[in-house]
ZAMARGU-4260 file (C-alpha; in steps of 0.2 Angstrom, whole numbers, plus 5000, padded with zeros to 4 digits):
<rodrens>
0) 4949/5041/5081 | 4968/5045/5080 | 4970/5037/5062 | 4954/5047/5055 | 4962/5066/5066
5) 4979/5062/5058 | 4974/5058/5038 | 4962/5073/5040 | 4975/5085/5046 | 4985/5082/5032
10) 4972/5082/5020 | 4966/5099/5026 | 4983/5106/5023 | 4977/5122/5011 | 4984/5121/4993
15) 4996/5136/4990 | 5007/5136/4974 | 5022/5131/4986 | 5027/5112/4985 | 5026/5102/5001
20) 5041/5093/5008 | 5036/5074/5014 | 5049/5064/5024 | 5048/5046/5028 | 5064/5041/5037
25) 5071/5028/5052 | 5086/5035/5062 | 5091/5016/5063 | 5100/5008/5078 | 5108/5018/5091
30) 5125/5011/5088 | 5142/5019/5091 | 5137/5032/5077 | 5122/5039/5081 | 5122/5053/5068
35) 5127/5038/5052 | 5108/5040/5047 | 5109/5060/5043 | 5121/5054/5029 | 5109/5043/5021
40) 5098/5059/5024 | 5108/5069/5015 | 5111/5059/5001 | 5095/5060/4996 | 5093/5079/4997
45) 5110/5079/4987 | 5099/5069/4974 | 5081/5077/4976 | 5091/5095/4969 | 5099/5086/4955
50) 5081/5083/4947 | 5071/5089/4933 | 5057/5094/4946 | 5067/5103/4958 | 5077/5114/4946
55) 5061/5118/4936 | 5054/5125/4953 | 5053/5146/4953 | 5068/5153/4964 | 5057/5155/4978
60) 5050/5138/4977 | 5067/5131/4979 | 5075/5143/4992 | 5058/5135/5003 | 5061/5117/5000
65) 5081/5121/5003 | 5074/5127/5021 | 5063/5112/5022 | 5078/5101/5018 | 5088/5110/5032
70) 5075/5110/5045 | 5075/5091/5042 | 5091/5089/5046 | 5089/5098/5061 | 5074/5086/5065
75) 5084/5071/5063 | 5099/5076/5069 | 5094/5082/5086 | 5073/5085/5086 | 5068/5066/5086
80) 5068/5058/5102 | 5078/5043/5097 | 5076/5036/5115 | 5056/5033/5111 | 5057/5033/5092
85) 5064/5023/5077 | 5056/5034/5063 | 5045/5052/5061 | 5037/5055/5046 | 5038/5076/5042
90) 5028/5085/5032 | 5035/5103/5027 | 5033/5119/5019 | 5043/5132/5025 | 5037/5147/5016
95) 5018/5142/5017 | 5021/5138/5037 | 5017/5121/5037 | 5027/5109/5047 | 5020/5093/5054
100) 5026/5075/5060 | 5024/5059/5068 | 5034/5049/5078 | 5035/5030/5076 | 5042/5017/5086
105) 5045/5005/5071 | 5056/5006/5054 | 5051/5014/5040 | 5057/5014/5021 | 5065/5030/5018
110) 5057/5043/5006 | 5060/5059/5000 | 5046/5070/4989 | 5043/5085/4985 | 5024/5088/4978
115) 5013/5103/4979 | 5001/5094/4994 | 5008/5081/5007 | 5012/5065/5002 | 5002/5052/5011
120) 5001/5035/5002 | 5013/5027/5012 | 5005/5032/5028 | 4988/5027/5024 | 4997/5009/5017
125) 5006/5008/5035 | 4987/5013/5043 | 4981/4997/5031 | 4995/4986/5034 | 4995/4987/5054
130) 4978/4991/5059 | 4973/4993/5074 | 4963/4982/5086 | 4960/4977/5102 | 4968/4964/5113
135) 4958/4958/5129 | 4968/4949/5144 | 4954/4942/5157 | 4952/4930/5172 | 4940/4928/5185
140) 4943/4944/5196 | 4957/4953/5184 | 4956/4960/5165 | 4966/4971/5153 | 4962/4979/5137
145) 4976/4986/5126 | 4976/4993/5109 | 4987/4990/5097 | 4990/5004/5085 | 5006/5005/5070
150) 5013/4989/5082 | 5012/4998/5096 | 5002/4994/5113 | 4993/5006/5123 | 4984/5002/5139
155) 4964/5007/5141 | 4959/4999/5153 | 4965/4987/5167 | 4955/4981/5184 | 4962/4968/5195
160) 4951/4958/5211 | 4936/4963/5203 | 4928/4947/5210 | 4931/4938/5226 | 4941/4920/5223
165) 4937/4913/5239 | 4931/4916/5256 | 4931/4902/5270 | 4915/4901/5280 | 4910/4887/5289
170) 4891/4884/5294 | 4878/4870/5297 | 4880/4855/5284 | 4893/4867/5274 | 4875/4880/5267
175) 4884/4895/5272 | 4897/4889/5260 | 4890/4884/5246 | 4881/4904/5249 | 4895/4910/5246
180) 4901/4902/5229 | 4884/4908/5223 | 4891/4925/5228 | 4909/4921/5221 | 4899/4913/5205
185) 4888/4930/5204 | 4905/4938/5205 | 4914/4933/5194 | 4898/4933/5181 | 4896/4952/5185
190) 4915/4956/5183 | 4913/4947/5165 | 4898/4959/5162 | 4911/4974/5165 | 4923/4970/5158
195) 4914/4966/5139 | 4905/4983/5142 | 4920/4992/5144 | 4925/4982/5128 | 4909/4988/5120
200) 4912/5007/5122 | 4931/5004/5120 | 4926/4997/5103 | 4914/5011/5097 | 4930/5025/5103
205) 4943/5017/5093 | 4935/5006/5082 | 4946/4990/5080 | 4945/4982/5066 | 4947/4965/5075
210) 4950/4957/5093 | 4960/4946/5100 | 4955/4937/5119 | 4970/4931/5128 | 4967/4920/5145
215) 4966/4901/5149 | 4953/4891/5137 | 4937/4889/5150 | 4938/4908/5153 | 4940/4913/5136
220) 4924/4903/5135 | 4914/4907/5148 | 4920/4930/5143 | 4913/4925/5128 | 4895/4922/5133
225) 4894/4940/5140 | 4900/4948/5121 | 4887/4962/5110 | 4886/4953/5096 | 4892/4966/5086
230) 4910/4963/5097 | 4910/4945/5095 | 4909/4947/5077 | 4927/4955/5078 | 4934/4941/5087
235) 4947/4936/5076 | 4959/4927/5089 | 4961/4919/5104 | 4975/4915/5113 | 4979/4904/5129
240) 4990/4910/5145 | 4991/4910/5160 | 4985/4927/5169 | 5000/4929/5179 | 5012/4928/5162
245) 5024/4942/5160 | 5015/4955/5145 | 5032/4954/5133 | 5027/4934/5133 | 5010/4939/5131
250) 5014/4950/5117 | 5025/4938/5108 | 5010/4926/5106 | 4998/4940/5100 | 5009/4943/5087
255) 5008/4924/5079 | 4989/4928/5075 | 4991/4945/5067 | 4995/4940/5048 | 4977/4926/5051
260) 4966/4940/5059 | 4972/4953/5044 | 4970/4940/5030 | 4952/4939/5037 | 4950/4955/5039
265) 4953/4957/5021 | 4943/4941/5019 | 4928/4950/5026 | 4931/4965/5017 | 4934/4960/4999
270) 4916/4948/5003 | 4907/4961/5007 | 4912/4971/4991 | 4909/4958/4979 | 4891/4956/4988
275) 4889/4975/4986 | 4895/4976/4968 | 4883/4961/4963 | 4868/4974/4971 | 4874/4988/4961
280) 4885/4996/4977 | 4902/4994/4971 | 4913/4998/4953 | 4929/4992/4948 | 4944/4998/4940
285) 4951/5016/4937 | 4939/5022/4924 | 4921/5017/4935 | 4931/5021/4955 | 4936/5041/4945
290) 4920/5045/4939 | 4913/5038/4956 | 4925/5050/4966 | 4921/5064/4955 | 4901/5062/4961
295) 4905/5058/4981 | 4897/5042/4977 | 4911/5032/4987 | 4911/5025/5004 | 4925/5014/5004
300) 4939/5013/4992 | 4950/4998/4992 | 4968/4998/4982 | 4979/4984/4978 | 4995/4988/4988
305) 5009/4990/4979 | 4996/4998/4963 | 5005/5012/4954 | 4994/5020/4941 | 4999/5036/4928
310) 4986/5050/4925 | 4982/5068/4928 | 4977/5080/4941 | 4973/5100/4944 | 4981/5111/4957
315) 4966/5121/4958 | 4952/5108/4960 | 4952/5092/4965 | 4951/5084/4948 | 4960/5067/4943
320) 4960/5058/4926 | 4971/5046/4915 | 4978/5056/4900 | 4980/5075/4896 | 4966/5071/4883
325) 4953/5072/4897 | 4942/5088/4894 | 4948/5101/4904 | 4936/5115/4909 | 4941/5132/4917
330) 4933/5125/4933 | 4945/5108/4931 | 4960/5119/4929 | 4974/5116/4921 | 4981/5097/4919
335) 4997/5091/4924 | 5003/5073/4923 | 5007/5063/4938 | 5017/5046/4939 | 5005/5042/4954
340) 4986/5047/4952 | 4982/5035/4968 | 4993/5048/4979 | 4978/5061/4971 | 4962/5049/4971
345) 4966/5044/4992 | 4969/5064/4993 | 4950/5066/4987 | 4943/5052/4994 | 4949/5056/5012
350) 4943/5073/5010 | 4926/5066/5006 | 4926/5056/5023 | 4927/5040/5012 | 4935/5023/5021
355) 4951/5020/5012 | 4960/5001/5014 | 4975/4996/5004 | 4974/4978/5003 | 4989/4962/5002
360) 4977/4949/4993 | 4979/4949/4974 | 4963/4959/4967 | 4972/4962/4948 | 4952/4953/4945
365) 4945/4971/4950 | 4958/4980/4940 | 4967/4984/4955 | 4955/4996/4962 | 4938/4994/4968
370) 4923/5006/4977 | 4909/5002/4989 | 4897/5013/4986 | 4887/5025/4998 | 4869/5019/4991
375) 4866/5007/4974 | 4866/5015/4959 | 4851/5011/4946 | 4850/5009/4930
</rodrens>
C-alpha cells in the first residue's frame, strides 16, 4: 500500500539530535517567470533564521539546516520536474543524511519547519482528505479500473472485446440463433465475473476506501449482481456514460460524487466508533486517546482536522503529555513543550501500525480526538 510504505518511511527516520527540515511547497503555474516561486521560497528561509528556534540551535545544528535550505533551493529550482509536478514535499537533514520527497501533481499550502523528526501532519491530513479509491468503467465485452490516489488516476486494469456482441448465424426456425445469444449471454455474464474478481484482488492490494461504477444504468445493474459482498459494501457512487465517452469527461463526473462518498465514508467511520465506544472499544479526548497510546491499546485514531493541541514530548522516547507538570521519569526523558502534540501523537501512533484518519465532520462532541481500540477494555 503506497500510503502505508510512505508514512512508515518517514516514521522510521532514526531520531538524532539534528533537526529535520520539512518542506511543503507548489512551484505554481509555469508562466513567463518560471523561477517567481524560489522567491516566495526564500522568504520563508529569510524568516525561519530570524526565529527564536533557529538561532537557539548549536552552530552545527544550524550550519545543517543552512545546507537543507540550500539543497531546497536547488530542488525547486531546477530538481523538481515541473513538467509532471505542481508540488514536492522534502524532508531533510543534511548532516544526519536524510533527504526524501514526494512529488505531487496538485497544489499544496506552503510550509517551512524545522523539528527534530519529520513533520508529517499535513501529509497524513492530505492522505485523509483525498483518499483513495477505485473507479470501475464496464460494458458488456470492455472494462477499466483506475485508482485514484492524492487526485490522481492510475490505470490497473483495462480489458476490451472480452465478450462476443453479435454473431450472424442463420439456421432452421432461427435455433442456431438464439444458440448463440445463449453464448453471447454466457459471455457477457462470464466477462462480468472477471472483471469484479479483478475488482476483488485489486481491492484487497490497494485497499480503497470506496468505489465508484461508471457505465450506462442496466449494466451498472446487471455488474452489480457479480460483486463480493465485502466490495459492494464500498460502492459509494455510481455514475451513468456512455462506454465510448472520452476519460477527461469521464473524470469530470467522478469528481461531482467525491465530497458524497467522503462524507460517507466519514459517515461510516464516526458510526462505527461510537458503536465501539458504547462496547467499551473506543475513548475520547486528549487525556483517554494519550494514556491509550502510551499502552498500544489504539487501532484507529481519528482527529478533527484543523485540531491544534499544546502539550509535551521526549526526544529520547516516545513520550507525549499536556503540561511540563507530567511525571518525567529517566526512561521518559527529558520534556519539552510543543505547540502541536498531534504532529507527536500521529508520529507514535503510525509507528504502532495504528489507522490514522483526520476527519471534516465536526466531532468537538468527542473532544476533537477520538480512538478505536484494538480489543474492549473491562472494567
Amino acid at each position: 500500500m503506497i500510503k502505508g510504505k510512505v508514512l512508515q518511511d518517514l516514521v522510521s527516520v532514526k531520531r538524532t539530535d539534528l533537526p529535520i527540515t520539512s518542506a511543503y511547497f507548489s512551484v505554481g503555474s509555469q508562466t513567463a517567470n518560471r523561477k517567481s516561486h524560489l522567491v516566495e521560497l526564500k522568504k520563508l528561509i529569510r524568516y525561519k533564521n530570524s526565529t527564536t528556534y533557529f538561532k537557539q540551535l548549536s552552530e552545527a545544528e544550524q550550519a545543517s539546516v543552512e545546507r537543507d535550505f540550500d539543497r531546497l533551493l536547488e530542488w525547486y529550482g531546477s530538481g523538481l520536474d515541473t513538467t509532471k509536478y505542481t508540488s514536492s514535499i522534502c524532508f531533510s537533514s543534511s548532516a544526519a543524511g536524510v533527504w526524501k520527497t514526494i512529488d505531487l501533481k496538485r497544489p499544496l499550502q506552503n510550509e517551512l519547519v524545522i523539528q527534530p523528526l519529520p513533520y508529517i501532519r499535513p501529509l497524513v491530513n492530505l492522505f485523509s482528505m483525498h483518499r483513495n479509491y477505485g473507479l470501475v468503467l464496464v460494458d458488456r465485452s470492455k472494462a477499466r479500473i483506475l485508482e485514484s490516489r492524492l487526485g490522481v488516476y492510475k490505470e490497473h486494469f483495462f480489458i476490451e472485446d472480452n465478450a462476443p456482441e453479435s454473431v450472424k448465424v442463420g439456421g432452421f426456425k432461427g435455433r442456431e440463433e438464439r444458440k448463440v445469444e445463449r453464448n453471447i449471454h454466457h459471455g457477457v455474464v462470464q466477462h462480468y465475473k472477471d472483471t469484479a474478481q479483478k475488482l476483488f484482488d485489486l481491492n484487497k492490494e490497494f485497499k480503497f476506501n470506496w468505489i465508484i461504477i461508471g457505465g450506462r444504468k442496466d449494466t451498472i445493474a446487471e455488474f452489480q449482481k457479480y460483486l463480493h459482498d465485502y466490495v459492494a459494501s464500498k460502492v459509494q457512487g455510481k455514475i451513468e456514460v456512455e462506454p465510448s465517452a472520452p476519460l477527461n469527461e469521464v473524470l469530470e463526473k467522478v469528481r461531482l460524487t467525491e465530497d458524497t462518498a467522503r462524507e460517507n465514508f466519514e459517515k461510516v467511520l464516526l458510526e462505527d466508533f461510537e458503536q465501539k465506544r458504547q462496547n467499551q472499544q473506543g475513548c475520547e479526548g486528549m487525556v483517554a486517546v494519550l494514556e491509550a497510546i502510551r499502552k498500544n491499546l489504539i487501532q484507529t485514531l481519528i482527529i478533527q482536522e484543523n485540531f491544534i493541541q499544546k502539550g509535551v514530548f521526549s526526544r529520547s522516547s516516545s513520550y507525549v503529555g499536556l503540561s511540563l507538570s507530567d511525571h518525567s521519569t529517566e526512561e521518559q526523558g527529558q520534556l519539552e513543550r510543543t505547540n502541536d502534540v498531534i504532529e507527536h501523537l500521529v508520529h507514535i501512533a503510525l509507528a504502532q501500525s495504528t489507522n490514522v484518519e483526520f476527519v471534516h465532520k465536526d466531532i468537538r462532541k468527542y473532544g476533537e480526538v477520538a480512538a478505536i481500540l484494538r480489543y474492549p477494555m473491562i472494567g
